[in-house]
C-alpha positions in Angstrom: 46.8 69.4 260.8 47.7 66.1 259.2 47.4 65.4 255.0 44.6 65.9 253.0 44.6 61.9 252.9 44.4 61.8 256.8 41.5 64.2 256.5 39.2 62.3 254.0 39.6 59.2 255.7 38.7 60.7 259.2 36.0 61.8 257.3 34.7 58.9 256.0 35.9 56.5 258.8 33.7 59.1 260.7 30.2 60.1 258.8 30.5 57.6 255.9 27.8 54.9 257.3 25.5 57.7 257.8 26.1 59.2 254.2 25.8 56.1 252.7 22.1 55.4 254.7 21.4 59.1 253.2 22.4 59.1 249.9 21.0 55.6 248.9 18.3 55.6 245.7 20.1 58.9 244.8 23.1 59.8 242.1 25.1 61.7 244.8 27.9 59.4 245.7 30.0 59.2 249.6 32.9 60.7 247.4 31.0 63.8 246.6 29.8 64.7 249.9 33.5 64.3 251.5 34.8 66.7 248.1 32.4 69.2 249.1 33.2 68.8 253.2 36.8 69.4 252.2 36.0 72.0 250.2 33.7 74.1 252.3 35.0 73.6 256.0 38.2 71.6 255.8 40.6 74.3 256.8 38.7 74.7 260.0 37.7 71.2 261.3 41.3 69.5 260.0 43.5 71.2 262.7 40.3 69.7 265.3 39.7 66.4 265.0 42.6 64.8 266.3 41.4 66.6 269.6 37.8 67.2 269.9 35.0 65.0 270.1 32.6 65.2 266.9 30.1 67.2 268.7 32.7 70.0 269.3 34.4 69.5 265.7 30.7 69.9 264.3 30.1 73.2 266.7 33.0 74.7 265.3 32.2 74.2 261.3 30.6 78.2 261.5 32.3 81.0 259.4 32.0 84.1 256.4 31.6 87.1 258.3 31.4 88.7 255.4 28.5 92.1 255.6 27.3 94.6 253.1 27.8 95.9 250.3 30.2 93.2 249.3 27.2 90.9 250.6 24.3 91.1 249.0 22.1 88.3 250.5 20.2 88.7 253.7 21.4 89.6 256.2 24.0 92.4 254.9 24.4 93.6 259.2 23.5 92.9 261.9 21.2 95.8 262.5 19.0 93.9 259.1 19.6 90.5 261.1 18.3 91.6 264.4 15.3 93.7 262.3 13.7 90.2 261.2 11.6 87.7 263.3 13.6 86.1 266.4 16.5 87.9 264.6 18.2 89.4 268.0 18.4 85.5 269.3 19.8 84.4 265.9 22.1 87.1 266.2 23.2 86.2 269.4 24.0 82.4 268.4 25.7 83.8 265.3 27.7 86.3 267.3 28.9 83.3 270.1 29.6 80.5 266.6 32.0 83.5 265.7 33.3 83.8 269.0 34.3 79.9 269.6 36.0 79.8 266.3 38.0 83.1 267.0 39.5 80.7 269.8 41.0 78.3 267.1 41.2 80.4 264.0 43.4 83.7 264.1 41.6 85.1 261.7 38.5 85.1 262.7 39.8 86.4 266.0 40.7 89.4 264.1 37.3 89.5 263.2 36.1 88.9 266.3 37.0 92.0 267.7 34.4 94.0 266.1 31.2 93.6 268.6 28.6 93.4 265.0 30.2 90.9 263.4 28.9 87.4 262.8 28.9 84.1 261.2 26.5 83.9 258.2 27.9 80.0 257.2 26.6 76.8 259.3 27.3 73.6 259.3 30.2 71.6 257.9 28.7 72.0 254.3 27.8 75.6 255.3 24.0 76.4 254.8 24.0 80.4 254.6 22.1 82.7 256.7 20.1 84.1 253.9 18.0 81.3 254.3 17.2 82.2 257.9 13.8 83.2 257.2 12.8 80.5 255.5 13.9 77.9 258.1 14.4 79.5 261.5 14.2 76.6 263.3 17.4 75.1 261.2 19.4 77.6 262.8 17.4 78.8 266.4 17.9 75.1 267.2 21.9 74.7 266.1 20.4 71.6 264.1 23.3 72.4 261.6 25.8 71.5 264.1 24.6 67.7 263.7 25.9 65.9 261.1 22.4 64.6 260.1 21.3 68.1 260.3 24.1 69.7 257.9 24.4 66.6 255.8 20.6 66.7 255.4 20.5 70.4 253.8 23.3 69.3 251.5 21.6 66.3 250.3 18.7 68.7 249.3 20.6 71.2 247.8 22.5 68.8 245.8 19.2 66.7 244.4 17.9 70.6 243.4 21.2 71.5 241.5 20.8 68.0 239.8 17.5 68.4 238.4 18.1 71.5 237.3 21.6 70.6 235.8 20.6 67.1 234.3 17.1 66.9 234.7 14.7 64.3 236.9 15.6 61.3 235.4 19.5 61.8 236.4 20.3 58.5 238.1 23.5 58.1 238.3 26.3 60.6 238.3 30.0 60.4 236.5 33.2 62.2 238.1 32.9 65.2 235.9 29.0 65.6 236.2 29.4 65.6 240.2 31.9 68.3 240.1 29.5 70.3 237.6 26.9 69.5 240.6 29.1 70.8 243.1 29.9 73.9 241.6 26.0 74.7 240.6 25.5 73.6 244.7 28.4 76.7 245.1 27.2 79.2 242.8 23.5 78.2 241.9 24.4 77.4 238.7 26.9 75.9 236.3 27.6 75.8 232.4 28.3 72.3 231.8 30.4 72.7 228.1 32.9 75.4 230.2 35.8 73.6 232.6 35.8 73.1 236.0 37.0 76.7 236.5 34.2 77.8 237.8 32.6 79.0 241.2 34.1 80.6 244.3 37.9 81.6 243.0 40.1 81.2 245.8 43.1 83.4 246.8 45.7 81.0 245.0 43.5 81.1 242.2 42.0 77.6 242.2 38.2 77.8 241.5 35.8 76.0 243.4 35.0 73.2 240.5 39.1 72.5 240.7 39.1 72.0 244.4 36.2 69.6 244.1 37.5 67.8 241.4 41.1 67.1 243.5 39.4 66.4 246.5 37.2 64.0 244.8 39.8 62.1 243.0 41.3 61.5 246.8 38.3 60.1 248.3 38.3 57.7 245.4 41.4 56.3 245.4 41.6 55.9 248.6 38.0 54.4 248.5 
């Protein structure tokens, strides 16, 4: 799988012309955008890339299978999925993203064996599923497994959480601030005056904000 050094300088030997191109006249920063790639889809694309051209390692950045109750966005099953506009064909791309992962990740082979599960994550920044019908197309067209496709809804995402964090003048963003940014991109929101112990808590107990602020420290020293 390589070091977490290895992996943010693949990524960034790989995407960071095209970030740079995409984030220019904006506060988000290359660094931030390869913090939040680690974060979201690392442990799925870093056991890949060594092997797989970067249309397959793209492909494969699909996952949370997670349904009702536990998840309360649309769509909690796949009966509510197939229920909505073109939701049968979204169902059946979701369904076949879960089933070329299952063929690299054990786990969600294990998930794979129930027939009505699916991925509700696309994209190496994962754009979620609950936004399906707002955006069909995004999705119906696998646009989020381009890079300019997924890059492009994170780019959004992360100008909305800074207005709404800092305001519309924000032009420039510090270390901290950009982790604040990141976890508001995670959660939809963040409290600024807490620590970086916030977000998505992790099973070794490492919160989103934490993650982002390690990985982001990495992809600056190593520049």
């Amino acid at each position: 799988m390589g070091t977490t050094e290895d992996a943010v300088v693949w990524f960034k030997t790989s995407f960071g012309t095209q970030i740079r191109a995409a984030v220019k006249n904006t506060p988000i920063t290359e660094n931030l955008i390869a913090a939040i790639a680690m974060q979201e889809t690392s442990y799925l694309w870093r056991s890949q890339y060594k092997s797989r051209p970067l249309d397959e390692v793209l492909a494969l950045c699909v996952g949370d299978t997670i349904d009702g109750p536990t998840r309360r966005a649309f769509p909690q099953s796949r009966a509510e999925l197939e229920a909505a506009p073109k939701g049968k064909e979204m169902f059946r791309i979701a369904r076949a993203a879960l089933e070329q992962i299952a063929k690299v990740n054990a786990s969600y082979a294990r998930v794979a064996r129930n027939r009505s599960k699916f991925c509700h994550g696309f994209g190496m920044f994962q754009y979620d599923l609950q936004f399906f019908q707002q955006d069909p197309t995004y999705f119906l067209d696998q646009r989020w497994a381009t890079f300019d496709g997924t890059l492009g809804k994170c780019i959004d995402e992360l100008k909305e959480k800074i207005r709404s964090t800092y305001g519309k003048a924000k032009k420039t963003l510090s270390h901290d601030e950009s982790v604040y940014v990141a976890i508001a991109y995670n959660k939809g929101s963040v409290d600024v005056k807490k620590s970086f112990k916030q977000g998505f808590k992790d099973s070794s107990g490492k919160y989103y904000g934490e993650r982002i602020d390690v990985y982001m420290r990495t992809a600056e020293r190593l520049g």
